[in-house]
C-alpha positions in Angstrom: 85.3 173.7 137.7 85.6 174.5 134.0 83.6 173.7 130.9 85.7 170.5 130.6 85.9 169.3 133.8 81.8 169.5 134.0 82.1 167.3 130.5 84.2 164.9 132.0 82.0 164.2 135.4 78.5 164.0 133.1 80.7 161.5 130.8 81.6 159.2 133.8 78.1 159.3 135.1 76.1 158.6 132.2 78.7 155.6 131.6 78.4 154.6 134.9 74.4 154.4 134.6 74.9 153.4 131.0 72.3 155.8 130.5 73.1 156.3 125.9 71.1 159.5 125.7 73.2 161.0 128.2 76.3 159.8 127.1 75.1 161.1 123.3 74.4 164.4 124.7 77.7 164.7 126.3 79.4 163.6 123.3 77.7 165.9 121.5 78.8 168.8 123.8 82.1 167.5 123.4 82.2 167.9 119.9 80.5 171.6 119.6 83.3 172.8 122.3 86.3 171.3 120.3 84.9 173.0 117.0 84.2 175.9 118.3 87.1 176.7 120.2 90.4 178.2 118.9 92.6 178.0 121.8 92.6 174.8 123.4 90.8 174.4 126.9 92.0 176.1 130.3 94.0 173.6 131.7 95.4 175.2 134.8 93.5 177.8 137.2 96.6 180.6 136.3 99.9 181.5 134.6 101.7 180.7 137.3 100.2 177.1 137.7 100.0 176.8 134.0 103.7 177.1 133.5 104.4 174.9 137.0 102.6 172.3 134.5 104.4 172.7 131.6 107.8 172.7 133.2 106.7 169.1 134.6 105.7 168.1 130.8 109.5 169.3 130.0 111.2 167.8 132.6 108.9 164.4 132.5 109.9 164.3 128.8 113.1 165.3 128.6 114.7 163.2 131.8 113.1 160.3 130.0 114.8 160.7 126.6 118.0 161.3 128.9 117.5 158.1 130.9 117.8 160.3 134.1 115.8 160.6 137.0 113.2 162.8 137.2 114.7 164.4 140.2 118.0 164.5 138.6 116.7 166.4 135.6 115.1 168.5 137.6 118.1 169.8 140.0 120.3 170.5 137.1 118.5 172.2 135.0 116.3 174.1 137.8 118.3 174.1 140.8 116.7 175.0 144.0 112.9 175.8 142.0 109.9 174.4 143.9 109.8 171.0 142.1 105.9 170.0 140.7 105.1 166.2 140.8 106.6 163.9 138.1 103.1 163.1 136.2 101.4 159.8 136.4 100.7 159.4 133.2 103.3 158.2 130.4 106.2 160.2 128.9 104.2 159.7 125.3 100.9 161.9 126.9 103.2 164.3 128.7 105.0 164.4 124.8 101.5 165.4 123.2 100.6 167.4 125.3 103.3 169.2 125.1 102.7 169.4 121.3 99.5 171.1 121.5 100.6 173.2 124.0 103.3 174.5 121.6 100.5 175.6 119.0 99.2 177.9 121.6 101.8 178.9 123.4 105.9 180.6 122.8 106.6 180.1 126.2 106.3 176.6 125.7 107.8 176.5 122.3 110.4 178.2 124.2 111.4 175.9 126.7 111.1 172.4 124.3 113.4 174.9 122.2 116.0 175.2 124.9 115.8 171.6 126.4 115.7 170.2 123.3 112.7 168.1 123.5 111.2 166.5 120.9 107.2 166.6 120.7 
């Protein structure tokens, strides 16, 4: 479990307890990390998991500014690839994530690049 991860659990327990001083401290946490840090947080255990999730981000994006299927997008642009889960969350998260991801990162500048998607 990273530094964030840790964050998020102590967040949904002091707000489940309602417990203010923990919930300020957390906050507070929150803050120092985000000012402190220059690269944004890990968000995937390796390279090879962290690009498994940006491909979804591209493919989650782009197949919805397409009006295709996820599935579809997927099999003609990466063919026979393992496929990663089409995200829960909506197209616009995917799309900002995708933005800060491009700060950080050219192989993700690459691929919104190349597919054309717009963050």
């Amino acid at each position: 479990m990273n530094e964030v991860q840790r964050l998020e659990v102590r967040f949904k327990e002091a707000l489940t307890s309602g417990d203010s001083a923990k919930l300020h401290e957390v906050h507070v946490r929150a803050v120092a990390l985000v000012e402190r840090r220059e690269r944004p947080p890990v968000i995937a255990a390796n390279k090879k998991a962290y690009e498994q999730l940006i491909y979804s981000y591209v493919c989650h994006v782009a197949s919805s500014d397409a009006r295709l299927p996820y599935l579809l997008w997927w099999r003609a642009y990466y063919g026979k690839k393992k496929m990663p889960k089409k995200p829960r969350h909506s197209v616009e998260r995917s799309r900002s994530h995708l933005r800060e991801m491009r700060k950080h990162s050219s192989f993700t500048s690459r691929l919104c690049s190349k597919y054309k998607v717009a963050t």
